[in-house]
N, C-alpha and C positions, 0 to 999 in steps of 0.2 A: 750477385755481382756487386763491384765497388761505383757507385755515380762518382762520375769522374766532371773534370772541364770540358768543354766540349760536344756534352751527350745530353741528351732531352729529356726535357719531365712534359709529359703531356697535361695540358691544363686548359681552361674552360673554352677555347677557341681554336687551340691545336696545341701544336708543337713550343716548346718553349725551350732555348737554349742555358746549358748550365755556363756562366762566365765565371764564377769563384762560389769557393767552399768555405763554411767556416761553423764558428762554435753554433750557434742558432739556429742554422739552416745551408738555404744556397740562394746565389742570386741568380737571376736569368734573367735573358733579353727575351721577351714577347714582341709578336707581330709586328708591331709597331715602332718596334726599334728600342722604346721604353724597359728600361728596367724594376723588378721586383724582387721583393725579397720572400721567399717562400719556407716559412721553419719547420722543422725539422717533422714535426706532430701532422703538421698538415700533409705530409708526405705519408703516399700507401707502400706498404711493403717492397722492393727492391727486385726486379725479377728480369728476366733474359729478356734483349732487347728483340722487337719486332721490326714490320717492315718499316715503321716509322722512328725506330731508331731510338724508342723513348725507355731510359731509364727508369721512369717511376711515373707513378699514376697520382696527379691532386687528389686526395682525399672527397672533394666534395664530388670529384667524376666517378670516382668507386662504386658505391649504390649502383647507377643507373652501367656502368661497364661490365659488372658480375653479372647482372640480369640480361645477361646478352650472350647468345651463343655465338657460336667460333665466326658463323657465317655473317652472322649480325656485326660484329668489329669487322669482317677485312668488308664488308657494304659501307661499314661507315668510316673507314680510314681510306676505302678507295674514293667516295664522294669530298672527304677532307684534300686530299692530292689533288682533284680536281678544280677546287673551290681556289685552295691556296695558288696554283699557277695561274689562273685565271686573274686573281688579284696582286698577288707578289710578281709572279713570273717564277715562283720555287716553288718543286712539288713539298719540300718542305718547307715553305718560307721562309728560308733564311738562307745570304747570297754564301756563307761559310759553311754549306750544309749540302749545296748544286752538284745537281748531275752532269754529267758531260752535256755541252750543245746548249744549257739553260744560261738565259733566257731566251724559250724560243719567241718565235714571230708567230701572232700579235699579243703573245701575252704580260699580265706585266705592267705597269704604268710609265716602262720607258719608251715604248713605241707608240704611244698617244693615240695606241684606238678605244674608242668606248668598250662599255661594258656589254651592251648587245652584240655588239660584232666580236669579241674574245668570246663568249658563249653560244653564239652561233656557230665561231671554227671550230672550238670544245667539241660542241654535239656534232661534228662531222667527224675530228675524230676519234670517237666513241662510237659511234657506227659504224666508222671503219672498222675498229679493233675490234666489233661485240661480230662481225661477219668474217672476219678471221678467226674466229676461237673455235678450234676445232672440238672443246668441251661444250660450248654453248648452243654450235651446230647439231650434234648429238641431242642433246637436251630439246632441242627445236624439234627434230625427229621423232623424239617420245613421247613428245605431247605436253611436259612438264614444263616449258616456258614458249610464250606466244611473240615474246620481244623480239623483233627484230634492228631497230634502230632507238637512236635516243635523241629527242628533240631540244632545240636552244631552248624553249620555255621552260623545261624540264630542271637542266643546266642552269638557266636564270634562279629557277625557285631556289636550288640549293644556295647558293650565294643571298639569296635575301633571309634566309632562315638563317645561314651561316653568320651574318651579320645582327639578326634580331637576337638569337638565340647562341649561338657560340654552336663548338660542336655539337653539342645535344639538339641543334634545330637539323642535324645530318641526318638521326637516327631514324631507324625506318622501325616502328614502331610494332610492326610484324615480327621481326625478329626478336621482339623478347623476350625470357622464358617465362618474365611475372607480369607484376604490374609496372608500371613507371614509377621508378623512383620518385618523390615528389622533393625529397630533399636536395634534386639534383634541377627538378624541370621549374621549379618554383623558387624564390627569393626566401632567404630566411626571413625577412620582415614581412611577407604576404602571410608566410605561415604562421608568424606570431600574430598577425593581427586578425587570420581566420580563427586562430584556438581560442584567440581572447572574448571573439566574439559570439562564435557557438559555445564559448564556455557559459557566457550569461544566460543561456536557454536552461537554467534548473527547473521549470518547474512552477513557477512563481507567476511566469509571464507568460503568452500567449505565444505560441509559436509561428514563424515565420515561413515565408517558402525560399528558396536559393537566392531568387533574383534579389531579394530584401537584404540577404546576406552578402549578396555582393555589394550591394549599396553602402552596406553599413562599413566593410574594407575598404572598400575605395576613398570614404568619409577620414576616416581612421588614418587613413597611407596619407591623403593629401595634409591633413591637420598638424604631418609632422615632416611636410615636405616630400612628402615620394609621389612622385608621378609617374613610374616606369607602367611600362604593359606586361603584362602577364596572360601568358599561353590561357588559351579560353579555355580551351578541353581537359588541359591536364587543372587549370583553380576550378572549376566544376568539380570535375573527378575526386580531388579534393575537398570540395566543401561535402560531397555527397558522402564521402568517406567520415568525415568529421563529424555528420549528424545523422549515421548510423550508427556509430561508438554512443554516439549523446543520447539517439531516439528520435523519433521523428513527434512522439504525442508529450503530451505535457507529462501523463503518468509516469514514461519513463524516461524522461527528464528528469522529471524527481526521483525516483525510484534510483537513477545512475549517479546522481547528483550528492544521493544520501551512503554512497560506497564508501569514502573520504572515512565518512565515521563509524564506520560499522566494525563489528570484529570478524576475529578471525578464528572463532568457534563456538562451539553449544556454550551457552549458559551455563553454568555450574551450580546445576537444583539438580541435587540426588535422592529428595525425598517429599513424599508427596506430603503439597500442603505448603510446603517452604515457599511459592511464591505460585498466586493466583491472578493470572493474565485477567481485566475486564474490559469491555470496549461495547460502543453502541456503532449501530450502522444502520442505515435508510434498505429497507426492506425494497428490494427493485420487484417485487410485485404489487399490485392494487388490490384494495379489501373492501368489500363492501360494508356501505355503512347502513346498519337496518332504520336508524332515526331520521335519515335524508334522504334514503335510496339512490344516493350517489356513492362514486368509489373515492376512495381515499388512500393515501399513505400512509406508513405506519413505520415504528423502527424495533430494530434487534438488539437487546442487550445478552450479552453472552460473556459466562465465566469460562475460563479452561482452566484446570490443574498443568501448571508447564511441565512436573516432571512425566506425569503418565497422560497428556493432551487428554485426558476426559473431560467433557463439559459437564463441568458441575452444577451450573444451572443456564437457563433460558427460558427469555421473558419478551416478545411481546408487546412493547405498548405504544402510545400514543405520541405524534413529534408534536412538539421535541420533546425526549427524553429528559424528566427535573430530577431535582438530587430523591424526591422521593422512591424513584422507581430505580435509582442506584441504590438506595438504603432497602430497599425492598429483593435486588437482587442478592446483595448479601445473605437477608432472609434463606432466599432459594439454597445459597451456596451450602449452607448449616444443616439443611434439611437433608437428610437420607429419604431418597423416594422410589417407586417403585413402577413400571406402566405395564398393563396386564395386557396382552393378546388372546382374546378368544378366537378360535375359526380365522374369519377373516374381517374381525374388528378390535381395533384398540381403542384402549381409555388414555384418557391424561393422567399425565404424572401426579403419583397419589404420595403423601408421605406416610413414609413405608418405617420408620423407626431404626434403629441401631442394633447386629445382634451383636449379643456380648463375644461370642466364639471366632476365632480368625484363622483363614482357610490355612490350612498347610503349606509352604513353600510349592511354590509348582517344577516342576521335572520338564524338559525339554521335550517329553515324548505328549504332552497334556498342552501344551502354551496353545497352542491353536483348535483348545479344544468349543471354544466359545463361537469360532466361524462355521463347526462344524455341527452346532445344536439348534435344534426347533429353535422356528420362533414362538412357538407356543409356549405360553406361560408367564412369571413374573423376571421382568428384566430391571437389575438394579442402576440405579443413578445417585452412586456416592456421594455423603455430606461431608464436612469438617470444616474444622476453625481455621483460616489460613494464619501463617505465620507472617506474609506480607501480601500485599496488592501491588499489580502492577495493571498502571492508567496510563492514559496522554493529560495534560490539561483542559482538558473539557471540563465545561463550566460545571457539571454535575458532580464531579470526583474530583473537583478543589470545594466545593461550596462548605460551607461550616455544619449543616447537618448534617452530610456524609462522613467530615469527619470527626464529628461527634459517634458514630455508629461505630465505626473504626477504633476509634479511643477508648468505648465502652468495651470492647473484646479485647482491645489492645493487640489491634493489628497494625502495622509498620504499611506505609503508603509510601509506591516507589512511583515517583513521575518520567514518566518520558521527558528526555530533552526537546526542547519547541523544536519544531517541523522537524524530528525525529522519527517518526511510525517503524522503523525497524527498531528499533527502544522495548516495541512490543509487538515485535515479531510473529509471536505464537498465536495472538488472536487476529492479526491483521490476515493472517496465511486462513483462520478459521472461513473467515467472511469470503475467501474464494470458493471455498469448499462447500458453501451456503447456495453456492450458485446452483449447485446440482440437486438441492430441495427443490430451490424456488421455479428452479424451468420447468418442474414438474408439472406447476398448478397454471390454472388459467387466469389468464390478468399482469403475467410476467409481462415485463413492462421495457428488459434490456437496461446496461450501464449506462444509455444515455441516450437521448431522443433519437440518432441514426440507427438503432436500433428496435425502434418501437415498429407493433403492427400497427396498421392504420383501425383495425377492431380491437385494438385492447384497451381495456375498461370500460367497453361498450354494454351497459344493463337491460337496453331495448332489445328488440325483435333481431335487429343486425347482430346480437352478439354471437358468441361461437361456443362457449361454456361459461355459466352462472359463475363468480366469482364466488370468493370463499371471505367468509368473515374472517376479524382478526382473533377470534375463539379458533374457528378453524386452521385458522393458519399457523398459531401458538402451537395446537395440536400436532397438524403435520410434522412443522419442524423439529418438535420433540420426538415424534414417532422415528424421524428421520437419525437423532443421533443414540437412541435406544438399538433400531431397530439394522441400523445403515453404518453409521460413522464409529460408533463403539467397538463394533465388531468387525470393520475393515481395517486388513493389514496399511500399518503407517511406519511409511519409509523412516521417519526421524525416531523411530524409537529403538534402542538397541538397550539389551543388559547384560552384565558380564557374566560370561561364559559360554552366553547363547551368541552371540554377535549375529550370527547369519538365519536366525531364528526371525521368521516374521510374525511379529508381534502387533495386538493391536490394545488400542489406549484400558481397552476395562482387564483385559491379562494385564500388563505392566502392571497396572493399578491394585490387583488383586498381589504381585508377586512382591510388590516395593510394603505394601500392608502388611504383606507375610514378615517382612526383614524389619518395619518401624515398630510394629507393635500399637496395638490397641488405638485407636483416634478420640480423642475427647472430646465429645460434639454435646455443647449445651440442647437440652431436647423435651426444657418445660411445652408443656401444651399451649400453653402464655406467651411463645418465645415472639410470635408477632411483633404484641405490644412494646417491647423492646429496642425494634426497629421505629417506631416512629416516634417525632417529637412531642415534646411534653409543653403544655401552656396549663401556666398558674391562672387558676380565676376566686372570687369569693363567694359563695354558695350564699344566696339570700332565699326570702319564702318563695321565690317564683323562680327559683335554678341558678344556672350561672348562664352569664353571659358571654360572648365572646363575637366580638366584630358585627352588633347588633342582632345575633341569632341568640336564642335563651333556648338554654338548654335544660330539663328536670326528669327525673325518675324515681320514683321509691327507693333508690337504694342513698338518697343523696337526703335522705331525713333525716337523720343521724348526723347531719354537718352540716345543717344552716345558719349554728349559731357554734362557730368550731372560734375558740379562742386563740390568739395571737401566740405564735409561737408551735401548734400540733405540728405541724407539715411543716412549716420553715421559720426561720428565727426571725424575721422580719417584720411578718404579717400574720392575716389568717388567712391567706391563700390553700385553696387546693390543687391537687397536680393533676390532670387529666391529661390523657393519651387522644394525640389530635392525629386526623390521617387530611391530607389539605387536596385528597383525592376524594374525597368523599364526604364534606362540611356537615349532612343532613345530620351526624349524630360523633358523640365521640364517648371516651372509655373511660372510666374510674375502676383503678384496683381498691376493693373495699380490704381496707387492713384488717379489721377481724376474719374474715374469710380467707383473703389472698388473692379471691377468685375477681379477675375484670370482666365487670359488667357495661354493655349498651346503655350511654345514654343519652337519647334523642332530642331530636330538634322540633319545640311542640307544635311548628309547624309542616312538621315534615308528610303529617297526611295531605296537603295540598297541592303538594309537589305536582309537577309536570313535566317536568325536566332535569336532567342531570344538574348537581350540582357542586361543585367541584369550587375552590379557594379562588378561581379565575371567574367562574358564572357566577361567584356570587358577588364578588367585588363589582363584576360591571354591572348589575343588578342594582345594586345599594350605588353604584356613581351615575344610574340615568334619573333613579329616585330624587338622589338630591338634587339633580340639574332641573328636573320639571318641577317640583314641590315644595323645593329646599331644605336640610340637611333636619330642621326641626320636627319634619313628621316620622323622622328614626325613633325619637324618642320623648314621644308621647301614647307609647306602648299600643301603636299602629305597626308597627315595622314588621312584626310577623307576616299578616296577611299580604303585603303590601309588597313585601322579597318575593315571596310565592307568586302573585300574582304578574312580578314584575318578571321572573324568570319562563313563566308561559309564555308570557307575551314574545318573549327575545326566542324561544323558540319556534315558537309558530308563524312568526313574522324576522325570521331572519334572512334578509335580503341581501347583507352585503357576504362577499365571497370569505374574505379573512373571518367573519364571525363563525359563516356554519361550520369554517375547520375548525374553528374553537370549542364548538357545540361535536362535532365530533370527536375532536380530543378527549373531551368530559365524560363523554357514553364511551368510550372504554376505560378509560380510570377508572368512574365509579362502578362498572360490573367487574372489572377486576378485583379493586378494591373490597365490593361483596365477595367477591368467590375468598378471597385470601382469609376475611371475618368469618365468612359460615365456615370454612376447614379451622380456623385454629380455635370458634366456638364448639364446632363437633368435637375437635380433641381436648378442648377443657369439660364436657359433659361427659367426655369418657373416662378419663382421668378420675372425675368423681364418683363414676360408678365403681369403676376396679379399687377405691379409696374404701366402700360399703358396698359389697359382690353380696347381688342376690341367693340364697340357699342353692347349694347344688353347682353354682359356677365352675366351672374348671380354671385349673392357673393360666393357662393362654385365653387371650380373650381377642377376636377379630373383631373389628369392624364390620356390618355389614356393605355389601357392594355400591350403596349409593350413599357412603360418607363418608369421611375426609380420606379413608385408607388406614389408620396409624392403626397399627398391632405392637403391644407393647405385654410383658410380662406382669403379673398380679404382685408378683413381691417387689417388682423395682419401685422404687417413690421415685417420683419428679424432683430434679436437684433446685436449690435455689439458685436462681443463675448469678445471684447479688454474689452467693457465696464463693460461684467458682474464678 
């Protein structure tokens, strides 16, 4: 139909008359007698007039008008008639618009009776009219409506609603088919200044409850002049709506917060190796510590291959994680290892070597052949050089040792954008999946103290099951992705052709190896020493020194008197392989041999205590504060670290020390386990170098050493060279 002069646009209070048309829009007279200009955009679609005679609908009434069935508008255009005569004296407000007989008596502000008394005759007759309807009589009959009459108070509230709220204060909220539109019952400026303000809840801050959030609008509205009211129930409704989109917890605050910059598909690694996820994380179980007999903490470093999610390695250690024990996962990732299941006990992960031979392409009738086999036997855990890293900035995978390890392989380091953690995705997803190891063991501890049993980490009589060391736990969790996580189906893997193939990370792994060809994994028996830092010192007749510890062995006679210039153009330094997890001894590769040899700290039979680059610094800094700095070196210092590191053990009182002294007892036994395996593998190496008569070309390890099975004619490459 054509909106003509004359005919109504209903708008936020009722009826509004059209007086003139023109290019922009149209004008109307409102209630009030006032005129507006209403353009053209603002106006809803055009449609057959109803009882109220309205050519077209304001735009801002839309929303909440569609959300209303048939019966819901003639309730609220009959409450709108009522309202309007009461106050105008026209059921449609306006005197060029009257019925016959209008204005009746008392309505109206020409007969000068109050607003109680017009609402009183209203609700009389409305009770009259609702006891003549022979449709509502009916309905009375049936049970479906109990109303018999309508009271002035009733009559009053619409008019006060009508005047708070405009039409929308008429609506009977029953009759909608959804929710309340809020773009109709609420102020655009309430809205912007609710989004503004649950928009600051990323993550960052502590979160709030509603009534805080009202506070903080109301702060907001007034600072820029608004003082209007707003409907209680529907700015509730709304804020409740607003911080379920946002999250009610800080995590997914952040987690929502961080959508803005995420994409909008998989990564683009089609082969494995091409980018290797690492990340550490707080072990939400307790571990027992055998040198305190208390429980402690401990954290998880984990590699994953992104294109086929294998965990390439996992470690284990002590918090906080330093860049040594990220140069040491590296280690891990290189390694091809093995974990054997007898019966019903497994070993930890053994390094297992490289075979030279590469599986067949696999067939879609085989992919799920690996969920379908014993677990009896040797289960492999793939090594290789990655072509890049991917971190967050954590202090350990920016530090300069780390990437010095990285530079020596000449691997590319990809950082997460700050407070980014979907950046790196793939392992952040790992650490959920971690949860169904850890709940297994006793001492889980829950994401956050609301969480916690009131018996856990309990080591007394109260306990409920002994806790497991952090050996044990290393173990588990390994068991866990040999045994568990390798060989279950994972939704985000797909390869083409198979699409609808469920596949899990060690098939991918095996079928993406079929299609790259051959992996080149450096795999000297020495590859260790590689991984850790190198300090220069100068070989005198009593060893070398370093950080007042002296170091000597027979293999360092040969270089006490090594002239200016051997080992570097500067001096007559020698380079020895430092581990700062384990001070008591460090490593010299002998050039004539090749072979790196232990060489100890000549106090280290005295020992009592772990002693680790942190025990012994505060060792050598209570030395100097009781003695003074002078009895380091008056060739006292030996006895005198030793004696001072008992003491800090045996009398450690304060709480931050013993976790210190904790942290150290697992370094330095890790740190052994990692020495005795890459010592085992250089003694073996030299045996398959001079094979006793009779040996065969395959030569095993026996069962209680490092694991490496390696071929008789392969030689160990120099890794200088590759």
């Amino acid at each position: 139909m054509v909106l003509e002069i004359g005919r109504t646009v209903l708008v936020d209070d009722g009826p509004a008359v059209v007086t003139s048309l023109h290019v922009a829009g149209v004008t109307v007279r409102v209630l009030d007698g006032s005129s507006r200009v209403v353009e053209w955009p603002d106006l809803d679609q055009l449609r057959e007039p109803n009882r109220a005679d309205a050519g077209a609908v304001i735009r801002r009434l839309q929303p909440l008008w569609s959300c209303m069935s048939e019966a819901g508008k003639e309730t609220t255009l009959d409450r709108l008639e009522v309202v309007l005569e009461i106050v105008t004296g026209f059921r449609r407000g306006h005197a060029e618009l009257a019925d016959g007989g209008e204005p009746r008596e008392p309505f109206g502000p020409a007969w000068g009776v109050s607003l109680t008394t017009r609402c009183t005759r209203m609700a009389a007759l409305l009770t009259d009219e609702l006891q003549n309807d022979r449709g509502h009589r009916r309905r009375l009959d049936a049970g479906s409506s109990r109303r018999t009459s309508v009271s002035a108070s009733t009559v009053y509230n619409w008019v006060v609603r009508w005047r708070q709220d405009g039409l929308v204060g008429l609506v009977d909220a029953r009759q909608l088919r959804g929710r309340v539109p809020f773009d109709v019952v609420l102020s655009t400026e309430f809205r912007s200044a609710a989004a503004l303000v649950v928009g600051q809840l990323d993550g960052s801050t502590s979160t709030v409850n509603i009534d805080e959030l009202m506070r903080r609008i109301r702060v907001r509205m007034l600072a820029v002049g608004l003082d209007e009211p707003v409907p209680q129930r529907a700015s509730l409704q709304y804020l409740s709506q607003l911080m379920r989109e946002r999250g009610h917890t800080t995590r997914s605050q952040r987690t929502r917060s961080l959508r803005g910059t995420t994409g909008y598909s998989h990564v683009p690694v089609v082969r494995i190796g091409e980018v290797v996820a690492i990340d550490a994380t707080r072990a939400d179980v307790l571990v027992y510590d055998e040198r305190s007999g208390k429980p402690i903490s401990v954290e998880i470093l984990t590699a994953i291959d992104v294109a086929s999610r294998v965990v390439l390695a996992l470690r284990v250690v002590a918090r906080s994680a330093d860049s040594v024990d990220a140069s040491l996962l590296m280690y891990d990732v290189m390694r091809p290892m093995s974990q054997l299941v007898e019966g019903t006990t497994y070993r930890d992960w053994r390094w297992a070597g490289i075979p030279e031979g590469i599986a067949p392409p696999f067939t879609p009738a085989v992919w799920n052949s690996l969920e379908d086999a014993t677990l009896q036997g040797e289960h492999p855990i793939p090594g290789l050089t990655p072509d890049a890293i991917r971190s967050d900035h954590g202090s350990i995978f920016v530090s300069a040792a780390f990437e010095d390890v990285l530079r020596k392989f000449q691997i590319d380091l990809l950082l997460s954008r700050g407070k980014r953690p979907t950046d790196n995705a793939h392992v952040e997803r790992w650490h959920e999946t971690l949860q169904r190891a850890v709940q297994q063991l006793p001492g889980y501890k829950g994401r956050n103290p609301s969480q916690r049993g009131s018996a856990t980490g309990r080591i007394d009589a109260g306990a409920i099951e002994p806790l497991v060391t952090a050996t044990e736990l290393q173990r588990h969790l390994r068991a866990f992705v040999a045994l568990d996580y390798h060989r279950t189906w994972h939704q985000g893997l797909v390869y083409p052709g198979v699409e609808l193939e469920r596949l899990t990370p060690l098939s991918l792994f095996d079928a993406l190896h079929a299609v790259t060809g051959r992996i080149h994994v450096p795999q000297d028996p020495d590859l260790l020493y590689e991984f850790l830092p190198v300090r220069w010192g100068t070989v005198g007749g009593s060893g070398v020194e370093f950080h007042n510890l002296t170091y000597d062995a027979p293999v360092l006679d040969g270089f006490r008197a090594v002239r200016s210039g051997e080992f570097r153009r500067q001096d007559s330094a020698v380079p020895f392989f430092y581990d700062p997890h384990d001070v008591s001894r460090i490593w010299f590769r002998d050039p004539a041999t090749g072979t790196v040899v232990e060489v100890p700290w000549r106090g280290a039979h005295l020992l009592s205590a772990p002693m680790t680059d942190a025990t012994r610094d505060r060792a050598i800094g209570r030395i100097r504060a009781q003695r003074g700095a002078g009895m380091l070196k008056r060739g006292a210092a030996t006895e005198l670290i030793a004696r001072e590191l008992g003491a800090l053990s045996t009398n450690a009182g304060l709480k931050e020390w013993r976790a210190q002294l904790a942290a150290a007892q697992l370094r330095v036994e890790q740190s052994r386990r990692d020495h005795d395996e890459a010592q085992a593998a250089i003694a073996e190496a030299a045996s398959l170098d001079n094979p006793a008569p009779g040996t065969s070309d395959f030569v095993a390890l026996p069962e209680d050493s490092a694991g490496l099975s390696v071929y008789r004619d392969d030689e160990w490459p120099d890794l200088r060279e590759l």
